[in-house]
C-alpha positions in Angstrom: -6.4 -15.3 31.0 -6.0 -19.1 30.5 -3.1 -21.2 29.7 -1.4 -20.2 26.8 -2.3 -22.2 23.5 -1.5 -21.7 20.0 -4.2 -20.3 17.1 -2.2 -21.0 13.9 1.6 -22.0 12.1 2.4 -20.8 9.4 5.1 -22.5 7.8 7.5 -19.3 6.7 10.3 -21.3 4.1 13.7 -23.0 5.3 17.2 -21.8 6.1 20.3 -23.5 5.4 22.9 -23.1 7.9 26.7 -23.9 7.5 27.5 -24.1 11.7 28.2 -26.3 13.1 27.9 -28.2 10.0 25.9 -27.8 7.0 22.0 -28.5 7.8 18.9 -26.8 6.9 16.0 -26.0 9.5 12.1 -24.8 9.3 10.8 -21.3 9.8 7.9 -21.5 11.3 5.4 -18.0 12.1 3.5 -19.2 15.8 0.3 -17.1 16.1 -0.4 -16.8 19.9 -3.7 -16.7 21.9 -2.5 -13.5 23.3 -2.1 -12.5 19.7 1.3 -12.8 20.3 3.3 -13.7 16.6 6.3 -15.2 17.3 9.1 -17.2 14.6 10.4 -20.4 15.5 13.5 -22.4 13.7 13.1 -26.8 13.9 15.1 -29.6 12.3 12.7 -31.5 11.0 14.6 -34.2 12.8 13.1 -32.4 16.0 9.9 -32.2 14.7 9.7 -35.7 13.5 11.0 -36.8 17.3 7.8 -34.4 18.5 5.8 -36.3 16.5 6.6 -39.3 17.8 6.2 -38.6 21.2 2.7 -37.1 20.7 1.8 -40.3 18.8 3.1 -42.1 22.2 0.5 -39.9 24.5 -2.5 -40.5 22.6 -2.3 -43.8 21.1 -5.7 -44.4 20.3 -5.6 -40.6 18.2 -2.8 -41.8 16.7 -4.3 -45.1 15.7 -2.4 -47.4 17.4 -5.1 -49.5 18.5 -7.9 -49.4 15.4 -6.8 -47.8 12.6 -9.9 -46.0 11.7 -9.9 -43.9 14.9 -6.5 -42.1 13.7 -7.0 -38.1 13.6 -3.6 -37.0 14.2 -1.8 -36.9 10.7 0.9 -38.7 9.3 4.5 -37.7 9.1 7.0 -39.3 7.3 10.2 -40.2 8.5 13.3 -38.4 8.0 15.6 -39.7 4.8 18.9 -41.1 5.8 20.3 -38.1 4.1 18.4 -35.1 4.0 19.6 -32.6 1.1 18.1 -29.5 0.1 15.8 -30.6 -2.4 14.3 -32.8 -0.1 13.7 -30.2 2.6 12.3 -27.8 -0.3 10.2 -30.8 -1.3 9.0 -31.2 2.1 7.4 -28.3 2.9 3.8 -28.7 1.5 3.7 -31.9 3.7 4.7 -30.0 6.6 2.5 -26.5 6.1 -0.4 -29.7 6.0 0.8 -31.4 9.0 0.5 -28.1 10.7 -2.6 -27.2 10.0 -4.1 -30.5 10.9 -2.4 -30.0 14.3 -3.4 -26.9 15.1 -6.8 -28.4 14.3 -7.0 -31.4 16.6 -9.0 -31.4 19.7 -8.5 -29.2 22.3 -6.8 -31.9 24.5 -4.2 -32.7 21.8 -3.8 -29.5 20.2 -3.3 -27.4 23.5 -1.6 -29.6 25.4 1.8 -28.8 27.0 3.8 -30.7 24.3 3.0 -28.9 21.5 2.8 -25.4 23.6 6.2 -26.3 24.8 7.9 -27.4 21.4 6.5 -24.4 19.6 7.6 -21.8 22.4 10.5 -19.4 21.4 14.0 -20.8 22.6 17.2 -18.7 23.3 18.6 -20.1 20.1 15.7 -19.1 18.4 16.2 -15.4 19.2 20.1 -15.5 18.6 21.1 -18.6 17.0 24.9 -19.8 17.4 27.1 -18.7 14.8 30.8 -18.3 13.7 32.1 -15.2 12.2 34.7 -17.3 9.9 31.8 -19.6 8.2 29.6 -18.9 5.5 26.4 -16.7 6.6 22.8 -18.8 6.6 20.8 -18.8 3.5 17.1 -18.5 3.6 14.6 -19.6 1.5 11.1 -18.2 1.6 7.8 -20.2 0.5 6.9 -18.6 -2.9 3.7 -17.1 -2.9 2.7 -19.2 -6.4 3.2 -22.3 -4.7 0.8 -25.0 -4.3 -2.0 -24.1 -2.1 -2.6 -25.8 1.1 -5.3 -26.0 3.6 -3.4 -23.4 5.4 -4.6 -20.9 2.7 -8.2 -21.6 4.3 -6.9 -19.4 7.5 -5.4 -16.6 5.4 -1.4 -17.1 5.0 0.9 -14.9 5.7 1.8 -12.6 2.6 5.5 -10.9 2.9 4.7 -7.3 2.5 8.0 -5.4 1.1 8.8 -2.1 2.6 11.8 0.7 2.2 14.3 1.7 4.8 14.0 5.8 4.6 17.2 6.1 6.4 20.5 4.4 7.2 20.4 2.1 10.8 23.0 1.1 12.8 22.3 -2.5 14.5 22.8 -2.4 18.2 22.4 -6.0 19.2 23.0 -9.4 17.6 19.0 -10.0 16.8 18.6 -6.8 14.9 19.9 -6.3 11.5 21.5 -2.9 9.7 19.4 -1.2 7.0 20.9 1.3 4.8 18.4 4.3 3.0 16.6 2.3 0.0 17.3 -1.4 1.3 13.8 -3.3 0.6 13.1 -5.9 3.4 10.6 -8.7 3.4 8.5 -7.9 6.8 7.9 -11.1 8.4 6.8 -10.3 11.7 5.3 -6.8 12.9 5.1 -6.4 16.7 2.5 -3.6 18.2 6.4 -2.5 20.4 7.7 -1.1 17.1 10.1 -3.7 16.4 9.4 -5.5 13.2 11.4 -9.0 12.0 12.6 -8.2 8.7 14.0 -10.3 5.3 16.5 -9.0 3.3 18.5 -11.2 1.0 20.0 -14.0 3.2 20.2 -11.5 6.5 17.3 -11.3 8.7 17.0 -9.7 12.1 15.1 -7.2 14.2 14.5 -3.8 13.0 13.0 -0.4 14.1 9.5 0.2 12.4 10.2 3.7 12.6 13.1 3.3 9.9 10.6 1.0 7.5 7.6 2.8 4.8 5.5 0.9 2.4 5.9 0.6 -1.0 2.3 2.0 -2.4 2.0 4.9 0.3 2.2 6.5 3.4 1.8 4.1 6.0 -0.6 5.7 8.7 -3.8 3.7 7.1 -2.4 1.1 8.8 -2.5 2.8 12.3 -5.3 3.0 14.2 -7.7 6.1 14.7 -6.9 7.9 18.3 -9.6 6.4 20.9 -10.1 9.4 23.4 -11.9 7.4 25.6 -8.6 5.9 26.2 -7.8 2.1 27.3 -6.7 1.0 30.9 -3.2 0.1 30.8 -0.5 -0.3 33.7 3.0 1.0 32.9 5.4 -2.3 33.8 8.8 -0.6 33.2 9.4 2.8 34.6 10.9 5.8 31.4 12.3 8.7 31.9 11.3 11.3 29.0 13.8 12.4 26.7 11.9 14.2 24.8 9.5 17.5 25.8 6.6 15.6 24.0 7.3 12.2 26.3 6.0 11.3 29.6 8.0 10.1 32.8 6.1 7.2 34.7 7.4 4.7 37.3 6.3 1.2 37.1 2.7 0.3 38.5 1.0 3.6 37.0 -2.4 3.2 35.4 -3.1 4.9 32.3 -5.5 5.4 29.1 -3.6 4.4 26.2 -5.2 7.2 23.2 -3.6 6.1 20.2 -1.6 3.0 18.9 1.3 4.5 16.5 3.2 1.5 14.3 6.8 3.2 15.6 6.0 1.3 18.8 5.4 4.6 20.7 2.0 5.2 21.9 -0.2 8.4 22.9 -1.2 7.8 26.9 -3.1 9.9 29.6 -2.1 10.0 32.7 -4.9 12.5 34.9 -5.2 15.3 32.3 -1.9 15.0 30.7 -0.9 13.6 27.2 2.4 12.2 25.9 4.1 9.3 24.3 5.7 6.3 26.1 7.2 2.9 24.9 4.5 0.5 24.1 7.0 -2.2 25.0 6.8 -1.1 28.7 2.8 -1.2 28.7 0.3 -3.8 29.9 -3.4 -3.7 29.2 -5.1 -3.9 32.5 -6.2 -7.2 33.6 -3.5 -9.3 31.3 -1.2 -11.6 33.1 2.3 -11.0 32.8 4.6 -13.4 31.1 7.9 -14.4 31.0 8.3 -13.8 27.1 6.8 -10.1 27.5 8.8 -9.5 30.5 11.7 -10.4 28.4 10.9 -8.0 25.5 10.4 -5.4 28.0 14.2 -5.7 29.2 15.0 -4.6 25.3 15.4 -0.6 24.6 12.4 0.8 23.4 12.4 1.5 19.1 13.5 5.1 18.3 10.8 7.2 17.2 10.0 8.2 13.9 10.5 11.9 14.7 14.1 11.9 16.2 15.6 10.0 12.5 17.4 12.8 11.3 18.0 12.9 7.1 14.8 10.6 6.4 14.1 10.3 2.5 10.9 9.3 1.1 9.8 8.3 -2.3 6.3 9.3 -1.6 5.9 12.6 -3.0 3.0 13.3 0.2 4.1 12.3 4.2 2.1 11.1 6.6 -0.3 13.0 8.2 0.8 13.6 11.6 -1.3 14.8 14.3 0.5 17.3 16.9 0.8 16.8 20.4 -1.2 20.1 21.0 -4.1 18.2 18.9 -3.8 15.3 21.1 -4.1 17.6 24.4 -7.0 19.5 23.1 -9.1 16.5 22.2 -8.6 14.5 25.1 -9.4 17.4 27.5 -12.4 17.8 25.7 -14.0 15.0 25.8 -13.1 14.4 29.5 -15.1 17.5 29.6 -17.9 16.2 27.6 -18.0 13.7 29.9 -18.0 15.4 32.8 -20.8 17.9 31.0 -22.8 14.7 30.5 -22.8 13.4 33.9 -23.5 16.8 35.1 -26.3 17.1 32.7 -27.9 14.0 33.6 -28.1 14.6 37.5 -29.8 18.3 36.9 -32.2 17.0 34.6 -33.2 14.5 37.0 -33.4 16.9 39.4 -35.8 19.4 37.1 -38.1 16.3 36.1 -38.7 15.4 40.2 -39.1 19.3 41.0 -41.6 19.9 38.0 -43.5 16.7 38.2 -44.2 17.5 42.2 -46.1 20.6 41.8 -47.8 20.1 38.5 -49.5 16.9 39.9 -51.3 19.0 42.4 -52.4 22.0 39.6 -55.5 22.2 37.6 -55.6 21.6 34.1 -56.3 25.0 31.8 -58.8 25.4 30.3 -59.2 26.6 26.4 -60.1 30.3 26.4 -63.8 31.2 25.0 -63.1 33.3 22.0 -65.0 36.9 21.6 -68.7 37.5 20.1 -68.2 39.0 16.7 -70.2 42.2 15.5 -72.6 42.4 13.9 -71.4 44.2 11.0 -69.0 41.5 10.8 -71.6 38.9 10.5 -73.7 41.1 8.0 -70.2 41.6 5.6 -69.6 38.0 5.8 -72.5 35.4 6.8 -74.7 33.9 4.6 -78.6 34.9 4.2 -79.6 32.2 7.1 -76.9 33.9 9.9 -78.9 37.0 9.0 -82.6 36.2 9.8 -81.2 34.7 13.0 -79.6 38.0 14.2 -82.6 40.3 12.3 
């Protein structure tokens, strides 16, 4: 893979945080070229100072020199006070801005300034707080509100989903869900941990412990793919459970099917199980320091160790056993083998046919027999007669 470069931002809404003093900052949703999503936080004052700077690098782009040859867009300057209707004002300007950037040419839009100002930060992932002030307040961008010509690349609409049990945060960057919460999903990552809205919390939270509103949620899961995808295992596991797999770290193995709980079906030789998707690399991918980050996280709990899980669904989901998964993937690595089997012998029986054939005469149609003459007599006409009289 190339350098890393950014497809689309999505501006998200705006927070206001009371430490270390009141101010308010931007969310923004950074869509990856490894189709990575990741959420960012910016002062506008730093994203007016990035804009600058860009401005600086590409002068004639900015217009600088003529005017008329000025793609990058404009930005206007921070206000001398910036309150919150100004920073809820703001935000069409800034959803355009971003767009428009995301848009430029290549050697603008993919150069290391704007990779590097739109890269996660530590903050980003656990920003600074103190337990004695007031708790942030976010604001998300209604879904009525004026379009934009981010609309044109789909924008991101907040799907609300249920916690079907009570969870316990483990970590700063998750959040606690108790059975019944509704959460604003903001962010679903394919490792099972999802970044989640609720009121003025947010935080990182098991997909395991999450259903949809309108239905069981394995429509949104993939089918199983038992021709399997080369993966290499990056984090050794040891299984806890009878229906997991232990692998050390460097293993290659055919990832079957992609669950939304963040644990996936693999096959290693002739043997099925699940493993952490967190700890998995598709073949060929380069490692980075963001996934290898991720990776040093505890892998989600699966969706069949929650113990006193309550639906409002009236039908679950349709779960396929681990014996099912076995018996499928055997067979078609025996259909396989069949096939490739198949395909040598009939070679061979075209090559030993063809040889001697070549060499045989043709056959010939057999004369059929002389009928009698009582047979002609019975049913001839009066000519056949005279001939035979």
């Amino acid at each position: 893979m190339g350098d890393a470069f950014i497809r689309h931002i999505e501006l998200l809404g705006y927070e206001k945080r009371f430490f270390p003093s009141q101010h308010y900052v931007y969310m923004f949703l950074v869509k990856w070229n490894d189709l990575s999503e990741k959420v960012v936080y910016r002062r506008f004052t730093e994203i007016y100072e990035f804009h600058k700077a860009l401005k600086e690098m590409f002068p004639i782009e900015s217009g600088d020199i003529n005017i008329e040859n000025r793609i990058i867009p404009h930005l206007p300057a921070p206000k001398w006070f910036d309150g919150q209707r100004s920073t809820e004002n703001r935000q069409g300007t800034l959803a355009e801005y971003c767009y428009a950037l995301v848009n430029l040419p290549h050697k603008i839009s993919r150069c290391l300034h704007v990779v590097n100002f739109f890269k996660v930060r530590h903050e980003d992932m656990n920003p600074v707080r103190d337990s004695q002030t007031k708790k942030p307040e976010v604001f998300l961008l209604t879904k009525d509100s004026k379009k934009s010509p981010t609309d044109i690349t789909g924008p991101i609409v907040l799907q609300t989903y249920r916690a079907i049990a009570d969870y316990e945060k483990s970590s700063t960057s998750e959040m606690a869900l108790k059975a019944g919460d509704m959460v604003d999903v903001v962010e679903k990552s394919e490792n099972g941990w999802w970044f989640c809205q609720l009121k003025n919390k947010r935080g990182w939270v098991p997909a395991a412990y999450l259903e949809p509103m309108d239905g069981p949620d394995e429509s949104e899961e993939q089918e199983p793919n038992y021709a399997g995808e080369a993966y290499t295992v990056q984090k050794s596991y040891t299984a806890v459970e009878e229906d997991e797999l232990t692998l050390k770290e460097g293993d290659t193995i055919e990832v079957i099917h992609k669950l939304l709980d963040g644990w996936w079906v693999i096959r290693k030789d002739e043997t099925t199980g699940y493993y952490p998707s967190m700890y998995l690399q598709k073949a060929g991918e380069v490692n980075t320091s963001v996934k290898s980050q991720l990776r040093n996280r505890g892998a989600p709990p699966r969706r069949s160790t929650i113990r006193n899980v309550k639906s409002i669904h009236n039908q679950g989901r349709k779960q396929i056993s681990q014996e099912t998964y076995r018996r499928n993937s055997r067979k078609y690595i025996q259909n396989q083998r069949n096939r490739r089997g198949n395909s040598h012998s009939k070679a061979n029986v075209i090559i030993e046919k063809n040889e001697p054939e070549d060499n045989k005469p043709k056959a010939q149609p057999a004369v059929p027999p002389r009928p009698s003459k009582d047979l002609i007599m019975n049913r001839c006409t009066e000519s056949t007669w005279r001939k035979i009289l």
